[in-house]
C-alpha positions, -999 to 999 in steps of 0.1 A, spaced: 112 188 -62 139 182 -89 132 192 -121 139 155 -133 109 147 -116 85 177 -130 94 168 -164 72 137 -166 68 141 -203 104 123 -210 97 96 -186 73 63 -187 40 66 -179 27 35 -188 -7 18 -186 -13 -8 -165 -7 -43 -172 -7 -80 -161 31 -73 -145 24 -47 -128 -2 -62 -110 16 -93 -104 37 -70 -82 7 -54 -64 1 -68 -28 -27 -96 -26 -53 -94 -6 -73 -126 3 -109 -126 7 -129 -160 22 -162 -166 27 -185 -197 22 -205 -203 -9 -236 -189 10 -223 -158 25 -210 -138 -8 -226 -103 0 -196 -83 16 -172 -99 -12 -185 -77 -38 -187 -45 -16 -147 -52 -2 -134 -64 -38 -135 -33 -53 -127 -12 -27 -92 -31 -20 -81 -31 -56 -87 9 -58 -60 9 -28 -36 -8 -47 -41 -48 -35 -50 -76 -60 -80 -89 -42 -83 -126 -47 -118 -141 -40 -123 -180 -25 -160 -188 -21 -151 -221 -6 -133 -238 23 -100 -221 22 -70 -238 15 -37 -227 29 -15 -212 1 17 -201 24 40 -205 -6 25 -172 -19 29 -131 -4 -3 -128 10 -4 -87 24 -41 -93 41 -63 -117 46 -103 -106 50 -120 -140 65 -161 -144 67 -165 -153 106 -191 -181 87 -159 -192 70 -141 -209 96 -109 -202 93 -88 -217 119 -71 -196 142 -39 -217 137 -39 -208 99 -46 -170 105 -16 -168 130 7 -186 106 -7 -158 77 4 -135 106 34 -146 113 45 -138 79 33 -103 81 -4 -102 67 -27 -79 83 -58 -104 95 -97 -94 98 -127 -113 102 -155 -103 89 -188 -104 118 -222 -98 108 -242 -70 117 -242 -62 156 -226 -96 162 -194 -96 192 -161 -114 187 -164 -149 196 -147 -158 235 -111 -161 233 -107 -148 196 -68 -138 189 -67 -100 196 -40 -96 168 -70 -105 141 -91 -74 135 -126 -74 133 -149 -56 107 -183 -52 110 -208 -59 78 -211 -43 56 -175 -36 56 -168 1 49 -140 17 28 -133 35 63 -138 5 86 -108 -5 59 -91 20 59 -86 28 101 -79 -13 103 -51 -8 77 -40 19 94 -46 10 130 -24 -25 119 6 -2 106 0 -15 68 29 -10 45 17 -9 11 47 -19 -6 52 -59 -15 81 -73 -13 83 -76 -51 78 -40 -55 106 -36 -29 130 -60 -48 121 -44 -85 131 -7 -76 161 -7 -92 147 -22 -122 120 1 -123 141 32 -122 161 17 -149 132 13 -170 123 44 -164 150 59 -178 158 38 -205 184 21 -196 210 54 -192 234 48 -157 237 88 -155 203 97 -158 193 66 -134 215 79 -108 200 115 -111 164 101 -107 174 77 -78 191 110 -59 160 128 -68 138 100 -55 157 101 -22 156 142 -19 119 145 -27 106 112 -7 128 127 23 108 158 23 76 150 14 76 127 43 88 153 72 60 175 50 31 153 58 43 142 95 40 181 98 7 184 78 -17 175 100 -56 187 92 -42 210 70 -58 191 35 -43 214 13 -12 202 23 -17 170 24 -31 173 -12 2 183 -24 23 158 -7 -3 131 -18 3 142 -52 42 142 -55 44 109 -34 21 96 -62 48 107 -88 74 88 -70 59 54 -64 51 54 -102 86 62 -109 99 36 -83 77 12 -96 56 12 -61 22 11 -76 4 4 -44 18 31 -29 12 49 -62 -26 45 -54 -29 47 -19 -13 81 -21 -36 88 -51 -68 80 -25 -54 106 0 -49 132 -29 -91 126 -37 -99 126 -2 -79 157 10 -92 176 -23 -128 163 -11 -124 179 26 -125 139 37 -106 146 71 -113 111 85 -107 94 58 -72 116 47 -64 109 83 -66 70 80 -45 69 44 -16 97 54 -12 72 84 -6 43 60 8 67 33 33 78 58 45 43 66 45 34 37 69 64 24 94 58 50 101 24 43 107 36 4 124 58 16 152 31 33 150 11 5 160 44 -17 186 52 4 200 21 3 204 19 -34 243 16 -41 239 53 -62 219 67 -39 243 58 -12 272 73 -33 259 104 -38 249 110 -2 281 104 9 299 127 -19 315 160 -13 290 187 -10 258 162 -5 
């Protein structure tokens, strides 16, 4: 890793704050006023992985103005099928939510996962997973430049040698953990430097995701490691292409010697 990125100290490392998690993806959780249990066992597990969880005890109302990265529906909820194929269509990973040793009703859309209650961090986890869940919004996407600006205070020369770094480092890490497989240890590491990144790219659901998988793999948590270095991976390789295709980064791929 370039030394630009081990020197932490003389970059921003700041807490967290409202804009930040503006920029988080939203997850949408619905259930009728009389069926709150799962909400408070989902809530909290969604917002460790890096989504703003947003709770509607009440018939749900379409909001398809706003980014909307998963929607979690009570089956008691009754969400019309029409209204989770639109969220769909615009990218959200769908799940209803069936009660204990309950079966998907007859003709339920086969795109719209299912979880069990109570709803597990790894039932979570292997949906997300299984759905091939990028955790990186589109505002994060948009703000990378700006973020790498911040970063490093406004300085073009130093902003182009984090953004090449950024590229260099995501690049590897990524063939790194395709090649990791059980190996935790591994997977620690790479978990721990992609964490670095996303901060510094301003990714910070990535940035916690890949924090997760550094926990797990340190645990010996091979199932769940397995389920968040699936969505880790993704996840990376799309920052990565969005690196890449930063005018700088761009420029110094293509310069003599690169």
């Amino acid at each position: 890793m370039s030394s630009i990125l081990r020197g932490a100290i003389i970059l921003r490392w700041d807490s967290v704050d409202a804009a930040e998690a503006q920029s988080r993806p939203r997850a949408l959780l619905l259930a009728p006023a009389g069926d709150p249990d799962w909400l408070g066992e989902v809530a909290p597990i969604l917002r460790n992985l890096g989504f703003v969880a947003q709770i509607e005890v009440s018939a749900p109302v379409a909001d398809m103005a706003a980014e909307v990265a998963l929607v979690v529906a009570s089956a008691a909820a009754g969400v019309p099928c029409a209204l989770m194929q639109a969220w769909r269509a615009r990218g959200a990973v769908c799940a209803v939510v069936l009660p204990a040793g309950a079966a998907p009703a007859a003709g339920a859309d086969a795109a719209v996962s299912t979880l069990p209650a109570p709803v597990t961090e790894a039932a979570l986890l292997a949906m997300l997973a299984g759905q091939h869940y990028v955790a990186l919004s589109a505002r994060e996407a948009a703000g990378i430049a700006g973020a790498i600006a911040r970063q490093t205070f406004g300085n073009p020369a130093f902003a182009r040698e984090l953004l090449q770094a950024l590229v260099s480092s995501t690049r590897a890490d990524l063939a790194q953990l395709r090649q990791a497989g059980a190996n935790l240890e591994v997977v620690r590491g790479v978990a721990h430097r992609l964490k670095a990144s996303a901060h510094y790219a301003g990714c910070h659901a990535l940035r916690l995701m890949a924090q997760r998988l550094e926990h797990a793999a340190r645990d010996g948590d091979a199932t769940t490691a397995a389920a968040l270095a699936a969505i880790v991976a993704t996840t990376a390789a799309r920052l990565l292409v969005l690196l890449a295709s930063l005018p700088s980064a761009t420029h110094a791929d293509s310069a003599p010697g690169k």
